[in-house]
Every structure is written in structure tokens, then in C-alpha cells.
VOLUMVO-79793 format. One record per residue (C-alpha): residue number from 0; residue in three letters; chain; x, y, z. Coordinates in steps of 0.25 Angstrom, whole numbers. Last residue first. Layout:
N
 pos code unit     X     Y     Z
 NUM  ala    A     X     Y     Z
...
END
This chain:
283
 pos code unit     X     Y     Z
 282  unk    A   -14    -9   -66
 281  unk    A   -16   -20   -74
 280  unk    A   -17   -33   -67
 279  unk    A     0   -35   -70
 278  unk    A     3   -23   -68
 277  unk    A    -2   -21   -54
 276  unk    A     6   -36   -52
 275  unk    A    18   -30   -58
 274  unk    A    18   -19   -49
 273  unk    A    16   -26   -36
 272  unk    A    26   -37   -41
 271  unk    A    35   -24   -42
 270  unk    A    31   -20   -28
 269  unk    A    33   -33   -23
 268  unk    A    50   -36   -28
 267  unk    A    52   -22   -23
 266  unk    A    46   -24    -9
 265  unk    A    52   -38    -7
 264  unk    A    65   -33   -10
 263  unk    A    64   -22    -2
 262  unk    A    58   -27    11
 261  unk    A    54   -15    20
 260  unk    A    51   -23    34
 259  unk    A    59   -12    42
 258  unk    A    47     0    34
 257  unk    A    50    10    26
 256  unk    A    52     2    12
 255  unk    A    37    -2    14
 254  unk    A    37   -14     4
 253  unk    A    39   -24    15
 252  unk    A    29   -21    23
 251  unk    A    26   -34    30
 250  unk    A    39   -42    29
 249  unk    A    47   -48    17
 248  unk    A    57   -58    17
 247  unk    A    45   -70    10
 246  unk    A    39   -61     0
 245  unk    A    25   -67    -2
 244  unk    A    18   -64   -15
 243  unk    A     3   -63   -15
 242  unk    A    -8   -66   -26
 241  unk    A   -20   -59   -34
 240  unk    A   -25   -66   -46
 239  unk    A   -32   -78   -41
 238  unk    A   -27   -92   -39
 237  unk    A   -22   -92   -27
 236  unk    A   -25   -79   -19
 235  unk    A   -32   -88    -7
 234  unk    A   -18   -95    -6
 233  unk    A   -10   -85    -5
 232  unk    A   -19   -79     5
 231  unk    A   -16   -90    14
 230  unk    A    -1   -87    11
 229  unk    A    -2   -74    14
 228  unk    A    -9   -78    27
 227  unk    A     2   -88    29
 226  unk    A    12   -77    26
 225  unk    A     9   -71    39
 224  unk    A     4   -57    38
 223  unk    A    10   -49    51
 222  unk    A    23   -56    52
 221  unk    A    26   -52    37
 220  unk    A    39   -61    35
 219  unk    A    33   -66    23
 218  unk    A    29   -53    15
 217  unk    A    18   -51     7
 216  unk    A    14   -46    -7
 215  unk    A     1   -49   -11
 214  unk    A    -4   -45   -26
 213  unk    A   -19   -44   -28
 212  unk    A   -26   -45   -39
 211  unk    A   -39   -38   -40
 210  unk    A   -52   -41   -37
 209  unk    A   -50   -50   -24
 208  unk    A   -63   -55   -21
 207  unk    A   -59   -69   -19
 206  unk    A   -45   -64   -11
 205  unk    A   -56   -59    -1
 204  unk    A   -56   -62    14
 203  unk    A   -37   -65    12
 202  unk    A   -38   -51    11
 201  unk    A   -46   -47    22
 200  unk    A   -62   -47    25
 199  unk    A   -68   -35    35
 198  unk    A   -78   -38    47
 197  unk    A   -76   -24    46
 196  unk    A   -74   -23    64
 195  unk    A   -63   -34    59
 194  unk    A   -62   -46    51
 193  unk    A   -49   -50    56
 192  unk    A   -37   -50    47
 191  unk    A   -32   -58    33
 190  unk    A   -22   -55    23
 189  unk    A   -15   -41    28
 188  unk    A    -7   -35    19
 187  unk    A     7   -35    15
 186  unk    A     6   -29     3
 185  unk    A    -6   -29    -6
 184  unk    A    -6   -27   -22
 183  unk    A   -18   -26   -28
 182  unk    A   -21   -27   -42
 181  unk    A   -34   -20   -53
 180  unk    A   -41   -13   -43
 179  unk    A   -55    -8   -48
 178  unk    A   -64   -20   -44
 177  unk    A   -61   -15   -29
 176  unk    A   -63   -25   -17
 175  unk    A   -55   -37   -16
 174  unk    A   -43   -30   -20
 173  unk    A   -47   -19    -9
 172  unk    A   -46   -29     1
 171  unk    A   -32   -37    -4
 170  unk    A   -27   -21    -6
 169  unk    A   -33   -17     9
 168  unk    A   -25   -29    14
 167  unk    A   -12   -24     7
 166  unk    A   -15    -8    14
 165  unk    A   -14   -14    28
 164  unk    A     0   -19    25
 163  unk    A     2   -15    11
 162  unk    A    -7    -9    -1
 161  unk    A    -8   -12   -16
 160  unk    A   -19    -6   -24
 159  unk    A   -22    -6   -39
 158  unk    A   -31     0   -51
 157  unk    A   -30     2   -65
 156  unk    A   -43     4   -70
 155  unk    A   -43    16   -65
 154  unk    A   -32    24   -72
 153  unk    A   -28    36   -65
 152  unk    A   -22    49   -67
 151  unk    A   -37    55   -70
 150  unk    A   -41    50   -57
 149  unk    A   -56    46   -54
 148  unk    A   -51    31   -54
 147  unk    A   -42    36   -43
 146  unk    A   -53    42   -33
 145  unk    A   -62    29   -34
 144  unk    A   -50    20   -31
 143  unk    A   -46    28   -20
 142  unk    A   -61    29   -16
 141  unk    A   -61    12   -17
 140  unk    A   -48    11    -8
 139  unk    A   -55    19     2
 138  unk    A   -67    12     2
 137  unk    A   -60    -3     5
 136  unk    A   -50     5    16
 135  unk    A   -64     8    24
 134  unk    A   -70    -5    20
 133  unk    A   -58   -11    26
 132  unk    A   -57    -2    39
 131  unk    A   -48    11    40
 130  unk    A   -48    12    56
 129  unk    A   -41     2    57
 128  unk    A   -29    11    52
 127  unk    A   -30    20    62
 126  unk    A   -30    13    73
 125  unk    A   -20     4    67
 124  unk    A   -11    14    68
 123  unk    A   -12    17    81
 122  unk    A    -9     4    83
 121  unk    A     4     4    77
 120  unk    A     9    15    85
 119  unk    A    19    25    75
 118  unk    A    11    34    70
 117  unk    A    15    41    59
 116  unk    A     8    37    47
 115  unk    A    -4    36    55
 114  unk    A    -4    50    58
 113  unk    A   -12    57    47
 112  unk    A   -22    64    55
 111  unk    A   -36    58    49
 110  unk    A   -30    45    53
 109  unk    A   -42    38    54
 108  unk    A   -49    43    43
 107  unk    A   -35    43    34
 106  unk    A   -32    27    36
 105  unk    A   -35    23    20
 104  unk    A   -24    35    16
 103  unk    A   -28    31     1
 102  unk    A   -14    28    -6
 101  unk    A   -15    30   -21
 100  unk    A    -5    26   -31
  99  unk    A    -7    31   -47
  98  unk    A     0    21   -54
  97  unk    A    13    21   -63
  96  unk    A    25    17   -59
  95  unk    A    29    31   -50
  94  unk    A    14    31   -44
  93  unk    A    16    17   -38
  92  unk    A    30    22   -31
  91  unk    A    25    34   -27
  90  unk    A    12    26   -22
  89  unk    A    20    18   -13
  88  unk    A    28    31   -10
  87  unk    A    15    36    -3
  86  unk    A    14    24     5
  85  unk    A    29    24     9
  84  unk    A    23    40    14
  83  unk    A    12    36    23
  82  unk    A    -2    31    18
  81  unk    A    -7    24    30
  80  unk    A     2    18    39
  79  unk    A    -7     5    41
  78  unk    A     0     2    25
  77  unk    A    -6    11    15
  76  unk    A   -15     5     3
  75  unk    A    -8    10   -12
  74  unk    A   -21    11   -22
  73  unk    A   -14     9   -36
  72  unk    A   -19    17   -49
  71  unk    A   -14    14   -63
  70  unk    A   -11    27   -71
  69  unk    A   -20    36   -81
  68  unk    A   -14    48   -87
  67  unk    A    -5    57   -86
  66  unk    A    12    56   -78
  65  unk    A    11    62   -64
  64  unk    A    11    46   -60
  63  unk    A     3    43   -46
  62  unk    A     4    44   -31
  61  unk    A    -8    48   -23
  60  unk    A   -10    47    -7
  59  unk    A   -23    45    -2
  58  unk    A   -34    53     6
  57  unk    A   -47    49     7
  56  unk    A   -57    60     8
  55  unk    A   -69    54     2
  54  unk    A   -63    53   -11
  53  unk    A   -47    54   -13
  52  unk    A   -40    64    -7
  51  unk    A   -27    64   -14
  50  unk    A   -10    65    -7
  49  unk    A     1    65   -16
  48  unk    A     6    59   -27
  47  unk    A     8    64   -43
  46  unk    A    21    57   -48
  45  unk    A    33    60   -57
  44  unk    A    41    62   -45
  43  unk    A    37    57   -34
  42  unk    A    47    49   -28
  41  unk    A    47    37   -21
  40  unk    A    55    35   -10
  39  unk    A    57    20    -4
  38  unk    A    58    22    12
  37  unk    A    73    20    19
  36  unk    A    69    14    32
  35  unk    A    80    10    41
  34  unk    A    72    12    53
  33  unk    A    61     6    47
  32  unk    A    48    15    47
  31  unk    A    35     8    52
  30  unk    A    27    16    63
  29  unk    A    30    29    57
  28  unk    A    25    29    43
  27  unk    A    32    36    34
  26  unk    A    30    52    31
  25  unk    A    42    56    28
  24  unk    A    44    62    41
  23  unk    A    43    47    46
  22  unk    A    53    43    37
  21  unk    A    63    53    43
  20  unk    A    62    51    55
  19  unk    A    63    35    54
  18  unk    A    79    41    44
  17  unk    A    82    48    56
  16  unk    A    82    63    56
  15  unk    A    94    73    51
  14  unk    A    95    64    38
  13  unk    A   110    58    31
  12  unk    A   112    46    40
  11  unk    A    95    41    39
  10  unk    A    97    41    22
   9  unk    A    88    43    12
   8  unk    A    99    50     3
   7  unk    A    99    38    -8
   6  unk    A    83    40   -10
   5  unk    A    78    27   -10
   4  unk    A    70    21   -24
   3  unk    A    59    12   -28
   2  unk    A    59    12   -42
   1  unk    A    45     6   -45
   0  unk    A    43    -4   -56
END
């Protein structure tokens, strides 16, 4: 499992600018930083990241082992913020136990600018991340998954994908669409929604086409995905492969270490059941 460490001297008493200051400099998204915030650093030693054009233009962030030969491979879906910098050290922290973690920038048509990770009004966000509709998100998931199996540091027949908030309803969609993911793991996201200008499906639209096993990971205290739609979609899992675990003193985003609803002991105990899941269905 993932070390996840803080470095000691990260610390708002002994820096000129405030600790929110900082963060955004870092490269954090602005809307959500908590005050007391003290982010998770990965570091990349012994890795391979930084930032690929994968076909068609799409650009992702790429983590992976410097070490040769062929590793599993774990699409990583952004929350609304887009791929900011605790996106990056999600796929740090992929990349240090293994796998090759790539993080499309799904939101780059709209944003051509790169300012969604700074804004600060929720609904200019949306704006721009509306503008990324299903089928949209569904293509770019398959070109990631095109552009890594063409990679020599890559093994394709070992594929996963785990997202959170926005990024765990496109990991439920793209379950239910690519034969070549092997697990999914979705955090936090949403279950069911309005069809939309797309006449789109949601998550709890396909469970019968899932193709993958998906592992939930939800919190109770979530005021915007009550448990009783988890529960609901408990109940349509059961019986297949793919399940949900319900952290009851959790909140929405509880694995984002840079955000008030951080949770840490939820986090740590879900991103080992993460790994043991992708283990588990081969990858």
C-alpha cells in the first residue's frame, strides 16, 4: 500500500504567505481549499510524470514507474476542478505502487485557457464542465485507453479507472462501457440525475451492463448523494461482482486531504480496499 506522507516543515507559522496562498500557488484548486489544509505530497522520485498529448489533442497528466517493463494502467477522472495538482498526486501515488496513472484533462475544450482550476464561482465552473457531455467524456476515456495500450511501459490487459465526485459517475459509465477495464473504483459520485440535452443514462441506468467490477466508496454525511440512493443502488448491485461501501462519519470528498471534508481515516481504510479490489480482478 501507498505511504502517504506530510512534509514536517509544511507549516502556515514558518511561510511569508498564508498556508490558502500557498496551495493556490501549488496549483490547488481555489474554490475548495480548507483553511487548515495540509495536502498529502507525494514525491516523485523513482517516477516518470508529467504532462502527454494523447490522440486527438487530449491532454493528460502521466505518472508511472521509471523501473522497465510492462506495468498495470489506471485511468484517474478529475473531480469538476479538472486535473489540478491533488489529481496529479493521485496518480503519484498510483505510480509509486506500480501502475501507470493517467489523468485526461476531459474539460480542455472548454477551458482552452487553463482557468478552471482557479476560479473560485461554482458556476462558472459548471459552465465549463457541462460543457464535457457524456459521450464526450465516454470517447475520451477510449483514446486514453487507445494511447496507453500503444505504450511500451504498459501492460494492456490490465486496466482500471477510479474517479471522484464527477469523475466516479463517469467510472460507473465507463464500467458499463469499455470491455478492456478489468475494475473500477468510483468515489463519491453521483448515482442518478436528469437525462439531460443527451437524453444521457446514469449509474444506477446500467448496473446490468456493467463490464467490470466496480467498487463504490461513499460517505454517509454526503448532503449531495443521500445514502438512500446508495442504498437503492445497493440493492440493484446485489448479486453481481461490483459493490459499494458506505462510510458512515464521511462527507463528499473525503479522500481530498485539501479539502474541510478530508477524512483520514476513512480515506486510508478506502484507498487500500481500492487497491485490494484492483488486485483482486487482476490489475
Amino acid at each position: 500500500m501507498t505511504i502517504l506522507t506530510r512534509p514536517d516543515s509544511f507549516d502556515a507559522q514558518d511561510l511569508a504567505l498564508s498556508r490558502r496562498a500557498m496551495l493556490l500557488a501549488a496549483g490547488y484548486a481555489a474554490v475548495d481549499i480548507g483553511a487548515q489544509a495540509q495536502p498529502i505530497t507525494t514525491p516523485a522520485d523513482g517516477l516518470v510524470t508529467g504532462w502527454e498529448t494523447l490522440y486527438g489533442g487530449l491532454p493528460a497528466f502521466v505518472a508511472r514507474p521509471a523501473t522497465k517493463g510492462k506495468h498495470p494502467t489506471v485511468i484517474v477522472v478529475n473531480e469538476v476542478f479538472g486535473v489540478h495538482e491533488w489529481i496529479k498526486d493521485v496518480c503519484r501515488r498510483f505510480a509509486k505502487v506500480g501502475y501507470v496513472a493517467i489523468a485526461p484533462e476531459f474539460f480542455f475544450r472548454g477551458d482552452p485557457d487553463k482557468t478552471l482550476g482557479t476560479l473560485k464561482d461554482f458556476p462558472a465552473i459548471l459552465a465549463i464542465v457541462n460543457k464535457a457531455g457524456n459521450e464526450q467524456v465516454m470517447g475520451d476515456v477510449g483514446t486514453a485507453l487507445e494511447w496507453a495500450g500503444a505504450q511500451p511501459f504498459v501492460d494492456a490487459k490490465r486496466f482500471a479507472i477510479t474517479g471522484f465526485c464527477w469523475g466516479g459517475a463517469v467510472t460507473w459509465m465507463a464500467a458499463a462501457r469499455f470491455g478492456q477495464l478489468k475494475a473500477g473504483g468510483a468515489w463519491y459520485g453521483r448515482l442518478k440525475g436528469a437525462p439531460g440535452p443527451e437524453n444521457r443514462r446514469w449509474p444506477m441506468d446500467i448496473v446490468d451492463d456493467l463490464k467490470a467490477p466496480v467498487l463504490g466508496l461513499y460517505g454517509a454525511l454526503d448532503k449531495g448523494i443521500p445514502v438512500a440512493d446508495v442504498e437503492a443502488m445497493q440493492a440493484k448491485l446485489k448479486g453481481s461482482k461490483s459493490s459499494i461501501i458506505l462510510y458512515p462519519n464521511a462527507d463528499h470528498g473525503f479522500l481530498a486531504d485539501y479539502r474541510p471534508s478530508y477524512n483520514a481515516e476513512a480515506g486510508k481504510d478506502a484507498w487500500a480496499k481500492l487497491l485490494s479490489h484492483f488486485k483482486a480482478n487482476g490489475v
